[in-house]
N, C-alpha and C positions, 0 to 999 in steps of 0.2 A: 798379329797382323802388322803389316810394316804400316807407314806413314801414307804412301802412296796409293796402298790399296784401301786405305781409310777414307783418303778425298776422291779414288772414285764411289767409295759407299756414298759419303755424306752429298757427292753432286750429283749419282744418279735416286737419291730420296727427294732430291731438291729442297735439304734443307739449307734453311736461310740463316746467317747470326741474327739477325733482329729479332726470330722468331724461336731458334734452338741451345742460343748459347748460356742459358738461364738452366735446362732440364736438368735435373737431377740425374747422375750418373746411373740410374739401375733402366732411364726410360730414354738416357741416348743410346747404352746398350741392347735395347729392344729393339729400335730404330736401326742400328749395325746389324742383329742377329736378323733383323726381319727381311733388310736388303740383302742380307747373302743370300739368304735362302731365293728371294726375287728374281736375283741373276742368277743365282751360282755359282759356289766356291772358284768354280775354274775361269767363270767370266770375272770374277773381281782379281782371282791373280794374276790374268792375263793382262787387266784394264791396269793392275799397278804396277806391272813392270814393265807397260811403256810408257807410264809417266815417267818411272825412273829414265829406263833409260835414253828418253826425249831429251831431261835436264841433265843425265851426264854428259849426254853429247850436247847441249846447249842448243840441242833443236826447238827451240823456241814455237814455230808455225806448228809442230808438231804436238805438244805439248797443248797449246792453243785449240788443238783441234780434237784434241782426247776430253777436253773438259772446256768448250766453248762459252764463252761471255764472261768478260774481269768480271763483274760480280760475283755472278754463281761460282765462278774457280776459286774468287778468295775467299770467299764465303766458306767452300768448302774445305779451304787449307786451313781456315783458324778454327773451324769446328772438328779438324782433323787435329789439328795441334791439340788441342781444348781436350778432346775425348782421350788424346796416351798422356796426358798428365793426371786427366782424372781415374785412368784405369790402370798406373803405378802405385797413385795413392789406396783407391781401393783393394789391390792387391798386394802391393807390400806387407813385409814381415813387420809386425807391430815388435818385434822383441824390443828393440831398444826401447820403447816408449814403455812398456812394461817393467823394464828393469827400471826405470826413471820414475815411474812412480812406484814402485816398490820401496826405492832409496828411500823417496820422499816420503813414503807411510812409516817404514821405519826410524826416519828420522826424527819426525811427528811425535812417536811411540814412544819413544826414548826422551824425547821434553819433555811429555805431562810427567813420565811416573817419577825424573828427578824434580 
């Protein structure tokens, strides 16, 4: 999911930061899978790509108008930002962390027995 069709999920759920920026990653992705399904795959890619391309062109009233009231919009952009940083963490590849504590158990290993 891009960026854009994230903030129309999270502004037509009307969630709020005061109230959603705290959830636990598996119960904001509920809240995204449950608004697709609400509109519909094809209304949310529709709704994100004329946010995009409102702010490529700098259509500003337009943009305005796709997701009405500074709050609820920015509301929606930081729980839009919030939810692809928590959904690269959750899905990234742990390998490096793995080899890193691998290193570190081996290296453990090798102090007690000298």
């Amino acid at each position: 999911m891009t960026e854009w069709e994230l903030q129309a999920v999270f502004f037509a759920a009307g969630a709020r930061w005061s109230t959603h920026w705290n959830l636990p990653y598996d119960e904001m992705a509920r809240l995204v899978w449950d608004q697709i399904e609400a509109l519909g795959w094809s209304t949310v890619r529709d709704i994100g790509a004329r946010i995009k391309a409102a702010l490529d062109g700098c259509q500003w009233r337009e943009w305005e108008a796709l997701l009405p009231g500074l709050h609820h919009r920015g509301d929606a952009m930081a729980l839009a930002a919030k939810f692809e940083r928590m959904h690269r963490r959750a899905t990234r590849s742990d390998a490096a962390l793995t080899a890193w504590q691998q290193a570190l158990t081996t290296t453990a290993s090798s102090e007690v027995a000298a």
